[in-house]
C-alpha positions as CSV (number, residue, x, y, z in Angstrom):
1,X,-5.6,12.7,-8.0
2,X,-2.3,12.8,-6.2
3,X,-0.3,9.9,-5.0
4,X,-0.9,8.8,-1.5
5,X,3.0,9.9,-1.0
6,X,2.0,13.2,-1.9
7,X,-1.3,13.3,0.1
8,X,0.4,12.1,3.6
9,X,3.5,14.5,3.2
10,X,0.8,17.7,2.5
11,X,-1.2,16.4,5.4
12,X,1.6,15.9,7.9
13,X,2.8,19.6,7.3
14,X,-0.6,20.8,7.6
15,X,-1.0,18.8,11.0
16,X,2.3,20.0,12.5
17,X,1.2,23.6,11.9
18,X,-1.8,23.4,13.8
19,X,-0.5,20.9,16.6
20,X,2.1,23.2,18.2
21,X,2.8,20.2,20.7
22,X,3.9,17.7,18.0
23,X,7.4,17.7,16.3
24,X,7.9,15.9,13.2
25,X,9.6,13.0,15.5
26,X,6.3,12.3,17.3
27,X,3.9,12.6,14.5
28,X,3.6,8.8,13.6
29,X,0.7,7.3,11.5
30,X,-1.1,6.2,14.2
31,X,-1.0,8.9,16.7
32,X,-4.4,10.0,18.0
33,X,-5.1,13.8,16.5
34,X,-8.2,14.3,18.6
35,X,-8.2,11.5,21.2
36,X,-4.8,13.3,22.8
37,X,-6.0,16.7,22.2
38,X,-2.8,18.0,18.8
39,X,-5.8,19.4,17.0
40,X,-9.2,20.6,18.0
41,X,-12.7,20.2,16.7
42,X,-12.1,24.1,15.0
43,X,-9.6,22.5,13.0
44,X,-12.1,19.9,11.2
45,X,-13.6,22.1,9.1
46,X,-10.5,23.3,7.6
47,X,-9.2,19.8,7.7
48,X,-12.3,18.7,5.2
49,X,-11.5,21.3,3.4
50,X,-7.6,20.5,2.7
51,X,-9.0,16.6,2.4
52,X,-11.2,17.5,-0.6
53,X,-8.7,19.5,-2.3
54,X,-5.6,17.0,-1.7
55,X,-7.7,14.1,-3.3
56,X,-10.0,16.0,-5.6
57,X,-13.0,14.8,-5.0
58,X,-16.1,15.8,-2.4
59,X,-16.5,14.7,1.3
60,X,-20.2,14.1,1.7
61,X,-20.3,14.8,5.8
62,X,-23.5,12.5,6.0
63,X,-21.5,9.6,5.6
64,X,-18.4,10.6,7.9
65,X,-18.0,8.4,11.3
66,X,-16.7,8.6,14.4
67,X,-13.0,7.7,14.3
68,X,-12.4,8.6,10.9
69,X,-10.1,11.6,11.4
70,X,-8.4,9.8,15.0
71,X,-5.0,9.5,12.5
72,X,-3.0,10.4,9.5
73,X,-3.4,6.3,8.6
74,X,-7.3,6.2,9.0
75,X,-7.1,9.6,7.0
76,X,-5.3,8.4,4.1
77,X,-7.5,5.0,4.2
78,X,-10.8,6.7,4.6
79,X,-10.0,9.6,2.1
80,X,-7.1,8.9,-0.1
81,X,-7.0,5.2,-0.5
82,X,-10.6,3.8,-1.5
83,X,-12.8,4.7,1.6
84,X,-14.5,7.9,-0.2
85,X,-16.8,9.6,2.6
């Protein structure tokens, strides 16, 4: 598995690619994704996608709640950190 480091930085790239509003400056841990409209719901399944590969391991979608992709924090929490979906 790759380290949390290594997860956030390939996450944050991916993010700034897709949210053409956002500059490296505003994209903060915490800033809402969805909530303030950077990225879309077409975006999520390509997100779960780049989530399963980054940490090497299968999201099962039953088990996903509301809230869990509002961040790049709750992300690496959910995903990364010990949360497994």
């Amino acid at each position: 598995m790759r380290s949390e480091e290594e997860v956030r930085r390939e996450l944050r790239g991916w993010i700034l690619g897709k949210a053409r509003d956002l500059d490296e400056t505003s994209l903060t841990g915490d800033t809402a994704l969805f909530e303030e409209r950077h990225l879309r719901s077409v975006h999520l399944p390509e997100l779960l996608l780049l989530l399963e590969r980054l940490t090497g391991a299968p999201i099962d979608v039953e088990n996903l709640r509301p809230g869990d992709f509002r961040d790049l924090d709750t992300m690496i929490e959910r995903f990364h950190a010990g949360g497994r979906a």
